[in-house]
C-alpha positions in Angstrom: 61.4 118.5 2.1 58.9 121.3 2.9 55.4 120.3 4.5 53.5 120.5 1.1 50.2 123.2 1.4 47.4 120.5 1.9 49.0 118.9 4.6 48.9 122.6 6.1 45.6 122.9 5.2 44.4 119.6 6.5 46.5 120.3 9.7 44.9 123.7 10.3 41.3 122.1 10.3 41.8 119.1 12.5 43.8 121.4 15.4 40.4 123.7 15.0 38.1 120.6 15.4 39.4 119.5 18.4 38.2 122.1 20.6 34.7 122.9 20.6 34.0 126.8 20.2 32.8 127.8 23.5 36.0 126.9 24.9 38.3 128.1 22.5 38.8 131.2 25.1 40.3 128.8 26.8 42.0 126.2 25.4 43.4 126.0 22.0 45.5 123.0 19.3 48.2 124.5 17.4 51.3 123.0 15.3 54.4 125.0 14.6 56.8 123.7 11.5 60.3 123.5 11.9 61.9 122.0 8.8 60.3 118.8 8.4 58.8 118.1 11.5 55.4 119.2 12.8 54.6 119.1 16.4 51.2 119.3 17.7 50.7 121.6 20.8 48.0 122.4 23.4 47.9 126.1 24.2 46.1 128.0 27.2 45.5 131.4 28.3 48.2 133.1 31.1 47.1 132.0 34.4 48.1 135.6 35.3 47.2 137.8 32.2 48.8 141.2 34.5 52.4 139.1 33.8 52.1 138.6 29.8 49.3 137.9 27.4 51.9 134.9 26.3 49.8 131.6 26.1 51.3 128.0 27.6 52.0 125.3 25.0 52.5 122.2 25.7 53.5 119.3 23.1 51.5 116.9 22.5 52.4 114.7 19.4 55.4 115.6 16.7 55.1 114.7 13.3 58.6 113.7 11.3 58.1 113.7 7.7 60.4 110.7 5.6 60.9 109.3 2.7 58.8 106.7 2.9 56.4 108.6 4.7 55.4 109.6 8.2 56.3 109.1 11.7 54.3 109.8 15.0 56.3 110.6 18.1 54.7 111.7 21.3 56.6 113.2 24.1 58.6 111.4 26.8 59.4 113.8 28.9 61.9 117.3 29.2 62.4 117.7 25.1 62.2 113.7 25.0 60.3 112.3 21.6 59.3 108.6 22.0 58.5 106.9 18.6 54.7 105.7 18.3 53.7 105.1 14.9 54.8 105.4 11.2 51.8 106.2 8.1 51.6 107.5 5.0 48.7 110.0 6.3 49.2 112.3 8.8 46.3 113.2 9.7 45.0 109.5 10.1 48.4 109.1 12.6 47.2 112.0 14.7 43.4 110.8 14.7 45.3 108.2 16.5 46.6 110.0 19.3 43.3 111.7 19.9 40.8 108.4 19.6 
């Protein structure tokens, strides 16, 4: 199952309302898709720009998309996922995370 366009939408809008625009130089939310999960990251500026422009990220929160539904994971360590929460809404399961 592809992650259906609103869900995209509504994704792109809540990653750019969690960081205020002064300091969107230096810190940014993202997600990436990768099939049918979504993971939420937290991206910052090269500590030493004269190495690469690259950008950190760090996850934060993964999305799994079911059947039934969703499912909130939130990470546990070295490419760990730890189950937190199951919804229908994404976005309500992520307000979660950041509340």
């Amino acid at each position: 199952m592809a992650v259906p366009e609103e869900i995209r939408m509504r994704l792109s809008h809540w990653c750019s309302a969690r960081v205020p625009a002064g300091e969107r130089d230096h810190r940014q939310v993202a997600y990436t898709i990768h099939g049918d999960a979504i993971t939420i990251l937290e991206r910052r500026p090269p500590a030493y720009p004269e190495l690469g422009p690259a950008w950190s990220a760090t996850p934060v929160a993964r999305l799994l998309r079911r059947s039934d539904g969703w499912q909130l994971e939130r990470p546990a360590g070295r490419g760990v996922w730890r189950r937190d929460t199951t919804g229908t809404d994404p976005i309500a399961l992520l307000d979660s995370v950041s509340a």
